[in-house]
N, C-alpha and C positions, 0 to 999 in steps of 0.2 A: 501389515504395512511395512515397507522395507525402510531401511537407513534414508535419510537424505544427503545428498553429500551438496553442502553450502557452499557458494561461489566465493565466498568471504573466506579468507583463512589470519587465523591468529586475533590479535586483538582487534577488537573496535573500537574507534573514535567515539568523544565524549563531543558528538556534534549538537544535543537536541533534548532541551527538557525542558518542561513547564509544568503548573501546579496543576492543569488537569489531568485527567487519566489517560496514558499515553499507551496504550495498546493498540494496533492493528491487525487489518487483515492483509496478506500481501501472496501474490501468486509464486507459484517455482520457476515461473520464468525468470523470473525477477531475484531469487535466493537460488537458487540452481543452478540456474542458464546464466546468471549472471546480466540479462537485459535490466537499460535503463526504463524507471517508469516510466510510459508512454500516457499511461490514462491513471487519473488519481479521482475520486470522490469523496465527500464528508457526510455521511446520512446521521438522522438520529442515533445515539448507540444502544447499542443491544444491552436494557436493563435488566434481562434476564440473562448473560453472559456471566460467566465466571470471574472472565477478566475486566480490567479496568479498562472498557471501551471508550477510544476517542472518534469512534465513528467513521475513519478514515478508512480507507479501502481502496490497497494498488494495484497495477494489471500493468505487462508490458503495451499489453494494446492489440497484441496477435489472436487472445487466447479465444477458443471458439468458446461459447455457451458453453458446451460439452464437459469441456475444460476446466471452465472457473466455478460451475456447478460439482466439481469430483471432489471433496475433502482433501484427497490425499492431493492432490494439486495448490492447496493452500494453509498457509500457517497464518499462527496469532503470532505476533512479533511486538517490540515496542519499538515507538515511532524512530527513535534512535539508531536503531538496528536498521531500517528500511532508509535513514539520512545517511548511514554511511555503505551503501549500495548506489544510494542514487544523490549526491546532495543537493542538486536542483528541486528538489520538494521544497525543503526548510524553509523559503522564502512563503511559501503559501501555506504552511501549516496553520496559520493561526486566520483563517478562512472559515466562515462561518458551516452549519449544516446546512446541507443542501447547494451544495459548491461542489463543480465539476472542472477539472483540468486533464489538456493535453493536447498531445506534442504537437505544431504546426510540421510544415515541411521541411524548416531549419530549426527543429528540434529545440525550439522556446514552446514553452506553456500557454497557453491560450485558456479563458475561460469557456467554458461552454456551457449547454443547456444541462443542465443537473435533469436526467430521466431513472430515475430507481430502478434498478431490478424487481423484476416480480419474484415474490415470496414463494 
């Protein structure tokens, strides 16, 4: 697996905490490409995860299946790290599971129909 080289350089903002477990999942479009999150969801978290799952899970919105299915196409990040990429999240962070957002045509958040990924 090669370097990633992160759109983000030097420190990050202390945009985002709270007493749950703040980990997510978040594409390289989004840590890489440097795109805003286009599409966000909140599922159950993964109790068998390593990490302190918040369930949350972002995508710029382009990514084929193909894509967002490749590992090395996605990291674990903490929800922090992904508010100060995009800080249009922060406002819906505290959205319950099973909550779906994104972006309309003038780039505000829209809820939408929460559909899971298949396993």
């Amino acid at each position: 697996m090669k370097e990633k080289s992160f759109a983000l350089k030097g420190k990050l903002q202390d945009l985002f905490h709270w007493d749950e477990p703040e980990g997510c999942f978040a594409t390289d479009r989004i840590t890489v490409d440097g795109q805003k999150v286009g599409y966000m969801y909140r599922e159950e978290p993964d109790v068998e995860s390593k990490m302190p799952d918040s369930g949350w899970r972002f995508f710029a919105g382009d990514e084929s299946d193909e894509y967002a299915n490749n590992p090395d196409n996605v990291g674990v990040y903490a929800l922090n790290t992904i508010a100060n990429y995009d800080q249009d999240i922060i406002a819906l962070l505290d959205s319950p599971y099973g909550t779906a957002f994104g972006r309309d045509e003038n780039g505000v958040f829209q809820q939408e129909m929460f559909d899971p990924p298949e396993e």
